[in-house]
matplotlib code that plots the C-alpha trace (Angstrom):
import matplotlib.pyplot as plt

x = [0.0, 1.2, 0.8, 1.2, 2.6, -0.3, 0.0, 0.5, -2.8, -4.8, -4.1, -4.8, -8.4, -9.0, -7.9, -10.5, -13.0, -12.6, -12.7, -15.8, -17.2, -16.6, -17.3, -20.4, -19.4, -18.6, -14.9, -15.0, -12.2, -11.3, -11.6, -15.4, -16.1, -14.8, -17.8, -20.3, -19.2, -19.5, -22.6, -24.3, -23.3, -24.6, -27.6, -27.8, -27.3, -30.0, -32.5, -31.9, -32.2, -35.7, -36.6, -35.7, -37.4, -41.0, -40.6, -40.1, -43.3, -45.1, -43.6, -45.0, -47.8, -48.8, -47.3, -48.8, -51.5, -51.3, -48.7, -48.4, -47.4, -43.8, -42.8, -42.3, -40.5, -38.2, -37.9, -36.9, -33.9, -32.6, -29.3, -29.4, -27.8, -30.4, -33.4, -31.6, -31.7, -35.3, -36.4, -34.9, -36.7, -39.8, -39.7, -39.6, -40.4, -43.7, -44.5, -44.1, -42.1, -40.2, -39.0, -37.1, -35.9, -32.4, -32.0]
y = [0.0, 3.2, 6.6, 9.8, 12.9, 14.8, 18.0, 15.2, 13.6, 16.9, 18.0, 14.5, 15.0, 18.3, 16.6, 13.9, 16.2, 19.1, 15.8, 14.9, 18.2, 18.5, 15.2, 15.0, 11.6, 10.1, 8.5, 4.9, 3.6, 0.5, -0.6, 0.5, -1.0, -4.5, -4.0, -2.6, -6.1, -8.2, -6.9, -7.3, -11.0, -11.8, -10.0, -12.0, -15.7, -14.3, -13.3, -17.0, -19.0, -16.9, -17.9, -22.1, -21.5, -20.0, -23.4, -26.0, -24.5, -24.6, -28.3, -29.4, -27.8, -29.5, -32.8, -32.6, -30.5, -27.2, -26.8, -26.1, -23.1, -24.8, -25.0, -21.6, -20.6, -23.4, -22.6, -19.2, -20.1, -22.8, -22.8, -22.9, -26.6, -27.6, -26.2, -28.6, -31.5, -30.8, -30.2, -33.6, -35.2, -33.9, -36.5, -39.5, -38.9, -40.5, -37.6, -34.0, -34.7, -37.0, -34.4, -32.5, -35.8, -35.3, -31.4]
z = [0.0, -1.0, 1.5, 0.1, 2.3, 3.5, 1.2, -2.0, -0.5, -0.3, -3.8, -5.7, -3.7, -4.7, -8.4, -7.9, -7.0, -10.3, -12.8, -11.1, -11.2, -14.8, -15.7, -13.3, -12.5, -8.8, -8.6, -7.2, -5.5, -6.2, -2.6, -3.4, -6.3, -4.4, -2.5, -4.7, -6.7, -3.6, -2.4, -5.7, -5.8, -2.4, -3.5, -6.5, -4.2, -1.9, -4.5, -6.1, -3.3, -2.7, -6.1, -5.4, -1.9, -4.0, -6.5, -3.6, -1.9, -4.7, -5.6, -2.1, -2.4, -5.5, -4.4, -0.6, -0.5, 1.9, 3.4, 7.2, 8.8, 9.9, 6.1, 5.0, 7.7, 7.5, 3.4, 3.8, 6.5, 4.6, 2.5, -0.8, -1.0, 1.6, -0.7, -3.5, -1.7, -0.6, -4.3, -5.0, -2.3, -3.3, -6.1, -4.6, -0.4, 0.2, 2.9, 3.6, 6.3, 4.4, 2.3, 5.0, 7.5, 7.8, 7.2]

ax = plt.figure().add_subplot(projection="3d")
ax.plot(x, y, z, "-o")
ax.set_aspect("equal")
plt.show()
């Protein structure tokens, strides 16, 4: 990592700061693009295990019948290799419960 003397540090802001007034555009730091990056991933996981959670529920739901209230809350806390393994036990469990024995 590379420090710059204070007065060398003050001057390469007040750069950064002209360019983005003329260019109306916010510098990112690379530092903040890392997690701008890894925040989008880890919304991206989250918003695809909430999509495998939604098509077990509605696999059970077709396969069982209503579902009890337990269900959701345990879909929505599980991992997304635990909703796999559920969504493969869905095919051949012969009960609800059968689905999620184990896990």
């Amino acid at each position: 990592m590379l420090q710059l003397p204070k007065p060398l540090e003050q001057q390469v802001w007040q750069d950064i700061e002209t360019i983005e007034g003329k260019a109306d555009m916010k510098y990112v730091t690379s530092v903040e693009r890392l997690a701008i990056e890894r925040g989008r991933l880890a919304g991206m996981a989250e918003g695809k295990a909430e999509g495998k959670a939604e098509t077990l529920s509605r696999q059970l739901t077709r396969r069982f019948g209503p579902l009890p209230e337990w269900v959701a809350p345990r879909l929505q806390g599980a991992t997304a290799d635990q909703l796999d393994l559920w969504a493969d036990r869905v095919l051949d469990a012969p009960t609800l419960l059968g689905v999620f024995d184990g896990h």
